[in-house]
C-alpha positions in Angstrom: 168.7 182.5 129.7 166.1 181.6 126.9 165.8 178.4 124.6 168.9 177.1 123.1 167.3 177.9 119.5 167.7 182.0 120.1 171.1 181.5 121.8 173.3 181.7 118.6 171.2 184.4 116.9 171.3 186.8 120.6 175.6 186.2 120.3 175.3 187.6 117.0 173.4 190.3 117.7 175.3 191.5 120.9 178.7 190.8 119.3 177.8 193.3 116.4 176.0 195.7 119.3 179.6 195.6 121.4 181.9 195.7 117.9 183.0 192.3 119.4 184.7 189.2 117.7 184.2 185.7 119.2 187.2 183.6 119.0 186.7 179.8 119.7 189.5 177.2 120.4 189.5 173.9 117.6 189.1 172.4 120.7 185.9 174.1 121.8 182.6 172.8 121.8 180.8 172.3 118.3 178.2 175.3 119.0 180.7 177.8 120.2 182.4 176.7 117.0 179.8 177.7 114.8 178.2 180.9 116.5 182.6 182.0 116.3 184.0 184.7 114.1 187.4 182.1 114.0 188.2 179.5 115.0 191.9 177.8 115.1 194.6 177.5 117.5 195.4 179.7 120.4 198.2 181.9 119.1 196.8 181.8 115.7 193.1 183.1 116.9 195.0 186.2 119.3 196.9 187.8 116.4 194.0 187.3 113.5 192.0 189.2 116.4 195.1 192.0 116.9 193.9 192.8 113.0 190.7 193.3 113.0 188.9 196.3 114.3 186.5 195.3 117.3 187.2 196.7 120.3 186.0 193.3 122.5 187.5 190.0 122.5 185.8 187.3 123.8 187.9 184.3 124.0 186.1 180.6 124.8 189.0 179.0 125.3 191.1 178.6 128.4 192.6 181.6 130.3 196.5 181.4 128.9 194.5 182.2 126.1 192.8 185.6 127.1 195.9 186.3 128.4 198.0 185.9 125.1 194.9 188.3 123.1 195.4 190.9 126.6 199.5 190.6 125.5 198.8 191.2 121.6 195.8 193.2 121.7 196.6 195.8 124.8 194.1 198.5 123.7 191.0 196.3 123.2 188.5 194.4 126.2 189.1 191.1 126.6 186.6 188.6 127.8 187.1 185.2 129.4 183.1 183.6 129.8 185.0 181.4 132.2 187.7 182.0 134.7 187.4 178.0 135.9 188.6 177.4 132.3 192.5 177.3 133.5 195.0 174.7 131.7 196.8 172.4 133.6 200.0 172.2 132.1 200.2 176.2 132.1 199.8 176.2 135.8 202.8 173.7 136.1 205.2 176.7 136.1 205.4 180.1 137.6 207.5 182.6 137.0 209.6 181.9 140.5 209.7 178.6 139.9 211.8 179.2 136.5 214.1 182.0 137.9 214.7 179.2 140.6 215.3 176.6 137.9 218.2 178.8 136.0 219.3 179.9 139.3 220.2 176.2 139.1 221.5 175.7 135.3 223.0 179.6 135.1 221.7 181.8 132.5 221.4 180.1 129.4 218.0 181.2 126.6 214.3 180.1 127.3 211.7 179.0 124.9 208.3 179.2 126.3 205.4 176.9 124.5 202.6 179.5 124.2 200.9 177.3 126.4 201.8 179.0 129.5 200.8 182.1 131.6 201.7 185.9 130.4 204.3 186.4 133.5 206.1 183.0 132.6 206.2 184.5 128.7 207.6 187.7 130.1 210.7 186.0 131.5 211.2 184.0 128.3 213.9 184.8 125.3 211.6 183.7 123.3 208.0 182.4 122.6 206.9 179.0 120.3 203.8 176.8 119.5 203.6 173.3 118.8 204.3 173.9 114.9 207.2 176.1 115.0 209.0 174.7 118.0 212.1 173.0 116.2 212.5 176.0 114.2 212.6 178.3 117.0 215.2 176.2 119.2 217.3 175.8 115.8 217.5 179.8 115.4 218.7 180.6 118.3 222.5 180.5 118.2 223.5 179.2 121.9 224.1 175.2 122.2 222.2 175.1 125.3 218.9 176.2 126.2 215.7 175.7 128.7 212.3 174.8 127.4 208.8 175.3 129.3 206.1 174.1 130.1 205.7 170.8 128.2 208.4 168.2 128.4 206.9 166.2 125.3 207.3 168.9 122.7 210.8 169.7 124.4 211.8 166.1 123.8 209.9 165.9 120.5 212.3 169.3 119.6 215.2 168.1 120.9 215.4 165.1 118.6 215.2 167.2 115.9 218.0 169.2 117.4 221.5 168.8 118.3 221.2 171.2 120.8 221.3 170.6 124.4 217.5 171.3 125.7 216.6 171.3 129.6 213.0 170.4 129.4 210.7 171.1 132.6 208.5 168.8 133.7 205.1 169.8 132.8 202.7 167.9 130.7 199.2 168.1 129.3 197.0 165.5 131.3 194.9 164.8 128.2 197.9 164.4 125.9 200.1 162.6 127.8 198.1 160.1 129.2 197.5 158.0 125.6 199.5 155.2 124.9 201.4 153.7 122.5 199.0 150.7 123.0 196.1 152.6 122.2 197.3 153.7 119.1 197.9 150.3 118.0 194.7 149.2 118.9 193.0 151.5 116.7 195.1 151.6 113.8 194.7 147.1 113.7 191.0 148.4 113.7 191.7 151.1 111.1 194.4 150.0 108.9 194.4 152.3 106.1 194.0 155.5 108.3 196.7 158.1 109.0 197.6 158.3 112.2 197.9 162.4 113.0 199.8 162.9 116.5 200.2 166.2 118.5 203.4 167.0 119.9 202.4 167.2 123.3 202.3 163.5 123.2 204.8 160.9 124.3 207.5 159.8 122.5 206.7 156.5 122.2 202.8 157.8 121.0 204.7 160.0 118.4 206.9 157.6 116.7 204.1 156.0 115.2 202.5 159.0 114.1 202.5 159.3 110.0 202.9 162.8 111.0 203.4 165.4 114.5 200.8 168.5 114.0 199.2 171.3 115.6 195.3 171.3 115.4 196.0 173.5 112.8 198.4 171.8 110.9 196.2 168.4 111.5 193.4 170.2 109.2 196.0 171.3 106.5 197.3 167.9 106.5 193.5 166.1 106.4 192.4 168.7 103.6 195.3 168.0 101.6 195.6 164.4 101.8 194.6 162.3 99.4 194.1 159.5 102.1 190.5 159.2 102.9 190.3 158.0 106.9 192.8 159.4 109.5 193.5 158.9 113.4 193.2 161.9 115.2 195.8 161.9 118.0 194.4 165.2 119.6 192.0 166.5 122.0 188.5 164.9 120.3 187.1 168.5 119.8 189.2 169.0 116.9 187.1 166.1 114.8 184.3 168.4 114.5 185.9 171.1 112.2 188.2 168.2 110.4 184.6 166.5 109.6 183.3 169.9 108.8 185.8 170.5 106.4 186.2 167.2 105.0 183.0 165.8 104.8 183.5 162.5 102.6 187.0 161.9 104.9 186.3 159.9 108.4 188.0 160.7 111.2 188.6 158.1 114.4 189.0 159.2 117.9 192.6 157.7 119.2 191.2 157.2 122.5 187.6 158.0 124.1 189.8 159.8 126.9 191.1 162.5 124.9 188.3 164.9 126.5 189.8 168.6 127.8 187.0 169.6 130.8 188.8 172.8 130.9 187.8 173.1 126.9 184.7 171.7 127.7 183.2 174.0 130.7 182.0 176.9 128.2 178.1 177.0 127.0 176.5 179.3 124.9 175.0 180.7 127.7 178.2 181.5 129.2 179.6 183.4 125.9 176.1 185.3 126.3 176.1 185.9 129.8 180.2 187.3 128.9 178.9 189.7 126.2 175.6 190.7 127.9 177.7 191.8 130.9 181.2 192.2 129.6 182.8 189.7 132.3 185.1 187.9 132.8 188.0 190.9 131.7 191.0 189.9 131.6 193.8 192.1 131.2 197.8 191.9 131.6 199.3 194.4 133.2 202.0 196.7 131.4 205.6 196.0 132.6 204.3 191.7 132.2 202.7 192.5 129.0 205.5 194.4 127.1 208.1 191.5 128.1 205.9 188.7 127.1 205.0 190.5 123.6 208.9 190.9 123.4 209.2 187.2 123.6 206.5 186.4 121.1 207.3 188.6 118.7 210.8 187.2 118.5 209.0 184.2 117.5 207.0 185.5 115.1 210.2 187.8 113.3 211.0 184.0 112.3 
């Protein structure tokens, strides 16, 4: 649209112009980072929105995302600069496919990983994200329950369970393609680094980790550490605001795989083009929204 030099400074402008807050994903580019109003995890970046008082949301991010901001925040615009910008693991599920699967293991309560679409949320019990997972399976009082999307973080929270968890079979690509292997080849390179794991990893991956995060709880845990070099066993966007924020720490890519091209598909000039013409909307409609807030405010009652 015009040099890459202006690009930040023309967001700024037609955010203000609009009353619009840019929310970017850790796992975002580093521009879109720094031209954001916040940055953080998925959930996290919806409900900080839900409190302010633009009337525009424009979410770089993927569209589970938009979605969840549409669920929280039903009276303000929100803008996708992408609608290519889909996650795979969310579109593991639908909504018939989990009536069909407790059609099969009778009625028994479903946590849903935020990670997922707004209509599979609406026929949830109850909502979680990768930090509060294990606390949300341990409230609930039945013995048996259903977890979706992500059968990594269902097996990560059922071994801190003694609950009897039905995990579906979804994944995320980027996560649960890294190897225990890997991880040892870079900590034998890196020996006195921390090795910080996301739940949506493997088992295997995660029982070498020094400790299971979100992208959020990884920068807690870097900024309070006294431990000057850590692993990061994430998506590699998130190295960029753990280096911004600890800038005498070093940081070390797990595995040069560990690239999201969902995460990755979003320029300035599409967060431009998005405010300049207020596309992509995305909006959830009423009877899925109310259910799927139902289910994530249970979570956050907790």
């Amino acid at each position: 649209m015009t040099n890459d030099k202006s690009l930040p400074q023309q967001i700024r402008a037609l955010l203000k112009e609009r009353n619009a807050i840019l929310l970017a994903h850790n796992y975002q580019r580093p521009e879109i980072q720094d031209v954001a109003d916040l940055t953080g995890d998925s959930l996290e970046l919806s409900i900080k929105a839900a409190r302010t008082e633009a009337d525009v949301i424009v979410f770089s991010g993927v569209r589970f995302m938009a979605e969840t901001a549409s669920v929280v925040s039903p009276d303000k615009t929100v803008l996708i600069p992408r609608l290519d910008a889909g996650c795979p693991m969310a579109d593991m599920i639908t909504r018939e496919m989990l009536t069909a699967r407790l059609a099969e293991l009778g009625e028994m309560p479903v946590v849903t990983y935020v990670n997922s679409s707004a209509s599979v949320k609406a026929h949830s019990t109850i909502c979680c994200t990768s930090a509060n997972a294990v606390a949300v399976v341990n409230s609930l009082a039945e013995e048996e329950i259903f977890m979706t999307p992500d059968r990594n973080l269902c097996q990560y929270a059922a071994s801190k369970s003694t609950k009897r968890i039905h995990c579906w079979d979804g994944y995320c690509p980027i996560h649960d393609q890294l190897s225990a292997q890997e991880v040892l080849n870079v900590r034998a390179a890196h020996p006195d680094a921390l090795f910080m794991a996301h739940p949506e990893c493997r088992p295997e991956v995660l029982a070498l980790a020094d400790a299971a995060l979100s992208t959020s709880g990884m920068l807690d845990f870097a900024k309070s550490s006294d431990n000057e070099s850590f692993i990061v066993g994430t998506e590699e966007g998130l190295i960029y605001p753990l280096q911004k924020a600890n800038p005498n720490k070093s940081f070390y890519r797990v595995s040069q795989f560990m690239v999201c091209e969902d995460m990755k598909r979003t320029t300035l000039d599409d967060v431009l083009r998005a405010i300049t013409t207020m596309t992509y909307e995305v909006k959830v409609s009423e009877n899925v929204r109310i259910n799927a807030a139902r289910a994530v405010e249970r979570m956050l009652k907790l």
